[in-house]
N, C-alpha and C positions, 0 to 999 in steps of 0.2 A: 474654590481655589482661586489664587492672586495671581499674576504673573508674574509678582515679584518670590513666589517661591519656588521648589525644586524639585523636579517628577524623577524618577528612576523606569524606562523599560524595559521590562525583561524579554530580553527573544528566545523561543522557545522552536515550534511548528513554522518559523515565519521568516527565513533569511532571505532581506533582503530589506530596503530603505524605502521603495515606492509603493502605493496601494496598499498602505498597515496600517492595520484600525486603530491598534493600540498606538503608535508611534502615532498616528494622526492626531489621539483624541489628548496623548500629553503634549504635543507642542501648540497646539489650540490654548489649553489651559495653564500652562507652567512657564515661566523667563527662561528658566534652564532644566534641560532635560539631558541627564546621564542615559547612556546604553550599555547593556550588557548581555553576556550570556554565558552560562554553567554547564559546564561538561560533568552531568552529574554521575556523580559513583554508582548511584544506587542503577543507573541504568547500564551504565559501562562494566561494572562489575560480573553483570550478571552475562554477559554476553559468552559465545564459547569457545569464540577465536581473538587473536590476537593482530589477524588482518582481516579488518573485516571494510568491506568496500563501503559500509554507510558510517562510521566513521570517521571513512577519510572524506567522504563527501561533506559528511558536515565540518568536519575542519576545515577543506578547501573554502565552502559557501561561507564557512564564517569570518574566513580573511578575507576574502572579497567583500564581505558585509563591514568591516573594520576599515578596507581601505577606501569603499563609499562615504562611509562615516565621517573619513577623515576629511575627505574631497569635498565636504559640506561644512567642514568647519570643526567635526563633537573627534568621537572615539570608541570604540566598543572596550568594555570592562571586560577581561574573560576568566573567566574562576573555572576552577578542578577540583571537586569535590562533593557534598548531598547539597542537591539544591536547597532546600527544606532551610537547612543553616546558613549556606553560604550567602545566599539571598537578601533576608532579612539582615544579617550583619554587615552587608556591603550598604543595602538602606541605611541603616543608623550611620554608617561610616560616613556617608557622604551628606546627613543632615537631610534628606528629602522628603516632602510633603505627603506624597502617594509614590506608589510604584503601578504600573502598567503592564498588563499580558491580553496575549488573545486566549479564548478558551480553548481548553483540552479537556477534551469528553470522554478517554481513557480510564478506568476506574483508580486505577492508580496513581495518575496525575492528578484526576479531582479531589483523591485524598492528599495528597501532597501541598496541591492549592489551597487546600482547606487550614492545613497547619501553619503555612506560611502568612496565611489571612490574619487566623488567630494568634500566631505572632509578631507581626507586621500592629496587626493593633495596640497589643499588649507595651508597644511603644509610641503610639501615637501616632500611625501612618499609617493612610487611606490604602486600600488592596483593589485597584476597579483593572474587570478585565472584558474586552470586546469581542464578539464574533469578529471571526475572518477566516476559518479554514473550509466555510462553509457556503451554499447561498440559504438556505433555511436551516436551523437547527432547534432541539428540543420540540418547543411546544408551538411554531411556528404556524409548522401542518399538522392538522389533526383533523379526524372526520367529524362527523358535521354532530355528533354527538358528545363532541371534546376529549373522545379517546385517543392513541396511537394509529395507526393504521399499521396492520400486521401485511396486509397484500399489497406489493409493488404499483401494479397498475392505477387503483383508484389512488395510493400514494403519490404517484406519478401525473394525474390530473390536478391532484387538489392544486400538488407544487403551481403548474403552468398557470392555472386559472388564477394560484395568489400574486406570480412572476409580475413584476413593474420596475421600472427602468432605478426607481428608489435603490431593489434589493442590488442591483449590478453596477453602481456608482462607487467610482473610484473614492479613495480615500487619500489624497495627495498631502506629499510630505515636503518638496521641497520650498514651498512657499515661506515657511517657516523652521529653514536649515541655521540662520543664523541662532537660533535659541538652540541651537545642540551646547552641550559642554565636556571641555576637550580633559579629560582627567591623566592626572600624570601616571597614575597606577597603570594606564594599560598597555597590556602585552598579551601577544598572544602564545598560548607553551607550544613547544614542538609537538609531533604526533608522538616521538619516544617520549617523552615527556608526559605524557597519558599512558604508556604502556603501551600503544600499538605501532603497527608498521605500516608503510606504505604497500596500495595491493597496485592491479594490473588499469584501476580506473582507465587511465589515457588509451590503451592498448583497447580497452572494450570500445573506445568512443565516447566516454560517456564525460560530460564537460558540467563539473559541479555550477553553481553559485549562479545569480540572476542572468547575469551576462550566456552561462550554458543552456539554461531554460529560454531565454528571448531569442536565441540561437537555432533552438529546436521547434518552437514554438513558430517560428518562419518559416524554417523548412515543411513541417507540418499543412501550414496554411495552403500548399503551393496544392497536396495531396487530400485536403479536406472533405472537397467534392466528392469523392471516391470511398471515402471513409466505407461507409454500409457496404460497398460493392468489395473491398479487401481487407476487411477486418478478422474476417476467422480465419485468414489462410497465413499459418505461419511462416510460411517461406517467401512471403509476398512482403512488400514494405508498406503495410497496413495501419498498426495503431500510430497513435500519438509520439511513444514513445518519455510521455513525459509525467509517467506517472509518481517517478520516483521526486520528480522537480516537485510537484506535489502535495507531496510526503514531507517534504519539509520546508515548503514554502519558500522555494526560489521561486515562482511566480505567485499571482495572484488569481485564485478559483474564480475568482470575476472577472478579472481580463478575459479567464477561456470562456466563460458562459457567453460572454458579450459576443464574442467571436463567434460563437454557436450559434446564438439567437439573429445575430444580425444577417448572416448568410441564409440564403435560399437551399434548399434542394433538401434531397434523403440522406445524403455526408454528414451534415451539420446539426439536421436534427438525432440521426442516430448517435452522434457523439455526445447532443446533449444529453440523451437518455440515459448513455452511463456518469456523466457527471452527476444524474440525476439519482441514480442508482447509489452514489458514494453519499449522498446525502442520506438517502433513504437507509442504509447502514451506521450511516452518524447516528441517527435519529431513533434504533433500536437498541445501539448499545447504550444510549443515553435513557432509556424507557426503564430497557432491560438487563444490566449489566452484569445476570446470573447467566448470560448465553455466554461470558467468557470461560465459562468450565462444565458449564449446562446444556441440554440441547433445549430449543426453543421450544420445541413441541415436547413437553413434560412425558410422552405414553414413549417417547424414544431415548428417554435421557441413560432408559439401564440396556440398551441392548448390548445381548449376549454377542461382544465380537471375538473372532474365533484367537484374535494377534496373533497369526505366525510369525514368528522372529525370525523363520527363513526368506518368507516372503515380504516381509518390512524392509529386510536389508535388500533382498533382489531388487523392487521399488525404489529405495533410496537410491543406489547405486547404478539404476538405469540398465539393469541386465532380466528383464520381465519376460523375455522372448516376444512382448508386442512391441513393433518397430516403434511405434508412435507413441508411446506412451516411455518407452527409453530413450529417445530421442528428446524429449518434454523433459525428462530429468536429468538427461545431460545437459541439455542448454544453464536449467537449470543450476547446477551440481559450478558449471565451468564459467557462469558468464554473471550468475545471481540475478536474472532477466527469466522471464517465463510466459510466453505469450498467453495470452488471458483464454484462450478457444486451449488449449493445452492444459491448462490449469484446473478446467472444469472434467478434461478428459482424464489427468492424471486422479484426480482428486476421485470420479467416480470410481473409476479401475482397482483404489487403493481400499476403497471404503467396500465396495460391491464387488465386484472380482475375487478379490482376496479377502473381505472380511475381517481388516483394520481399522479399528477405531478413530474414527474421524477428526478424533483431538490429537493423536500419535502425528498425521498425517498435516494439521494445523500448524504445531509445535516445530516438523520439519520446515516448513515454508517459512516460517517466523527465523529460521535460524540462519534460512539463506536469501530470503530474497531481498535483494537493494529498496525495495521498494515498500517492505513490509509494512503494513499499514493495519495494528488490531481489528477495527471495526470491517473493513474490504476482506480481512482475510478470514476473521470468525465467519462472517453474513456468507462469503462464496463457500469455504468447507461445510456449513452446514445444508447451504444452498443442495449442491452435491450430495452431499451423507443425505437429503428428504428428512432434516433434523428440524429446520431452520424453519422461520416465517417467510411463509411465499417461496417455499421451497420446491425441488423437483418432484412430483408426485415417485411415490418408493416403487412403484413396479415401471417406472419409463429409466430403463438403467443402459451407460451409454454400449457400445459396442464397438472398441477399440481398432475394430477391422476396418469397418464400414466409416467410420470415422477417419481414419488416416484415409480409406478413398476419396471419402469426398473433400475434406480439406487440405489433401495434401497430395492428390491424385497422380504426380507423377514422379513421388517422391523423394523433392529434392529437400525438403526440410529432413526426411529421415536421413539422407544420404550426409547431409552437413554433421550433423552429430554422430550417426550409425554407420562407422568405416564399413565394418564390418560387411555390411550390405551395399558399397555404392555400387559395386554391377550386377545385381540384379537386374530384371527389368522392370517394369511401372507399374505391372501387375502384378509380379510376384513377390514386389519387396511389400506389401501390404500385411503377409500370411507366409512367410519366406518357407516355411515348415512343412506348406502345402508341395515343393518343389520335389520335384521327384530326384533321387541320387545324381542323375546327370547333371540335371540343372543346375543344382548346388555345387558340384566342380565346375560348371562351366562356367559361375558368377564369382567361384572360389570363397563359398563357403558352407563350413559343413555343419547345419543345425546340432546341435549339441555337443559340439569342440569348440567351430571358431563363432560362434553367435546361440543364446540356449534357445533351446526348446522353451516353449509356452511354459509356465509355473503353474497356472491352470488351466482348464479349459471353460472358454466364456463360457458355455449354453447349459454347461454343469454349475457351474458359479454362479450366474443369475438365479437358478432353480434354488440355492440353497440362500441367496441373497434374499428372493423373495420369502422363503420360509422363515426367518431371521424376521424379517418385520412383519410378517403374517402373524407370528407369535404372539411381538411384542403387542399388536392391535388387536390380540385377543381371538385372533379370526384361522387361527392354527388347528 
């Protein structure tokens, strides 16, 4: 390519102007580079609400990424419609040489990418697209015999041992902000103008686009240290909080690594471990992208789940009579946030407890949570269900009691979601149903009116949990 021609980037996973691969590698190469980005049907369409908080997120971060744009000189293009079409016909529109993206390792998008390549060609326009959502992807790490790696941990070494200061280099853009070009076509539509409404985003806290992620990512740093020491306890101001920034690239996964790596202590390496862990999920669904409807381990893919539709919906709706586990779905259900030590706890409960198919239980998370990310969310549910690669061994199945004890010990997280229970006391609101008559008026409430009774019972549930995949390994 010349500099005297004209790149197109498409934003996609990536809002924001600084530390973009794509956005780096066209203004290196092209005089003039158009931006854009497609609010595409085929993804909006399928959604099941009409306010739905990630959405409005990406609308917010993408006018904020429009009014960067502008501050630099260009413009963001913003189309409503299938990406697939809209895309390609914005390239010819505006004459440009190549168009630009970073990868999406989604199977659906790589199909999408693929059509638009072969369209994109079909008129004589280059298709290159860069890692950036990533710090390794695909075939990066592989074990020392050039296959996948199925197990976390030696996954987890290969990563550090290949780790150099290369893979965590910025990608800077404003060097070369004069080569943006300022197109008169762009506008950006309303949210009613796509069909949706405004939700309670501001009201949750939660502050879209670069400037909310750099925001949070501060705050974060102050708490870093401490990471490992308050991370499972959800009542505690533990995680990051910035996973949903993330999810759609209001920052950049190598600013956080850097951040991680560069600091001392057990905080910073624990936090790298799950940034490590999101790779390590990239990295499966990109091997194996039949774990999107399949279980990874092939001898679990037909187990016989029993689907109660009474107990799906008691799950769903956060009325399970375990406090900790209705608690996790309310936050859930009211806020589209779901602490990650929650999520493993819900997820067992739903799969082993009750004996719901761990794609039912998938499929719910995918439909609420802000942050919903295919690849984090298939790899953790199957993690859970003992379906998945480097999964939980199937007879270590959690215990919803013992669990709200120790992470949640004096329970004020049950209490924030669970009215129902806040006077209990710290021991009784664990097993509330253990209370004997008095105690239930004197907390004012009465297991099976104002809070239900258990839907199962654990130590019966695991017994039939275990027999359930005792089966399916043949060992029945």
């Amino acid at each position: 390519m010349t500099l005297e021609s004209a790149a197109l980037v498409w934003f996609r996973r990536d809002l924001r102007c600084d530390d973009h691969a794509a956005l780096h590698a066209a203004l290196r190469a092209h005089g003039r580079v158009y931006c854009a980005f497609v609010f595409d049907t085929a993804i909006l369409d399928k959604l099941p609400a009409r306010r739905d908080r990630r959405v409005e997120f990406i609308w917010t971060s993408v006018r904020e990424l429009a009014a960067g744009l502008r501050a630099w000189g260009g413009d963001l293009i913003v189309l409503h419609g299938l990406a697939a079409v809209e895309l390609p016909t914005l390239a010819v529109r505006l004459g440009v040489a190549a168009v630009y993206a970073n990868h999406d390792y989604e199977p659906q998008a790589v199909a999408r990418d693929r059509e638009v390549e072969r369209t994109l060609a079909g008129r004589g326009i280059a298709f290159h697209t860069r890692k950036d959502q990533v710090i390794f992807e695909k075939d990066e790490v592989l074990t020392r015999s050039g296959t996948p790696f199925s197990v976390f941990t030696p996954y987890k070494n290969a990563w550090l041992a290949r780790l150099e200061p290369f893979f965590l280099k910025r990608y800077p853009t404003e060097s070369w902000r004069s080569r943006l070009a300022r197109p008169r076509e762009a506008r950006l539509p309303a949210l009613s103008e796509l069909g949706f409404e405004s939700t309670d985003l501001s009201a949750l806290g939660i502050v879209p686009g670069a400037a909310g992620a750099c925001r949070q990512f501060e705050e974060f740093k102050t708490r870093l240290h401490q990471y490992h020491e308050r991370r499972d306890f959800p009542a505690m101001k533990g995680p990051s909080y910035l996973s949903v920034h993330l999810r759609f690239g209001t920052i950049s996964v190598r600013e956080l690594a850097r951040a991680a790596v560069a600091a001392p202590g057990p905080g910073p390496a624990a936090w790298l471990n799950e940034l490590i862990w999101r790779d390590f999920y990239f990295m499966i669904l990109h091997h194996y992208p039949r774990v999107v409807e399949h279980a990874f381990r092939l001898e679990f893919d037909g187990l016989p789940f029993e689907n109660n539709e009474r107990f799906y919906a008691a799950w769903c709706e956060g009325r399970t009579g375990y406090p900790l586990v209705d608690a996790a779905m309310r936050q859930l259900n009211q806020t589209g946030y779901l602490h990650n030590r929650l999520r493993m706890v819900a997820a067992s409960f739903l799969v082993k407890d009750l004996l719901v198919d761990w794609r039912r239980g998938e499929r719910y998370f995918a439909d609420h949570l802000n942050d919903f990310d295919l690849a984090a969310n298939n790899g953790g549910w199957q993690w859970a269900a003992s379906t998945g690669c480097d999964a939980q061994p199937y007879f270590r199945i959690f215990n919803p009691v013992t669990q709200s004890q120790r992470f949640d010990p004096d329970g004020r997280f049950i209490r924030r979601y669970v009215g129902e229970l806040a006077r209990c006391d710290s021991q009784s609101i664990h097993a509330p149903w253990l209370m004997s008559g008095e105690q239930q008026r004197a907390a004012g409430v009465i297991i099976g009116k104002d809070y239900p009774a258990p839907v199962v019972d654990h130590a019966a549930a695991r017994l039939r949990a275990l027999a359930l995949y005792k089966g399916a390994r043949g060992e029945g």
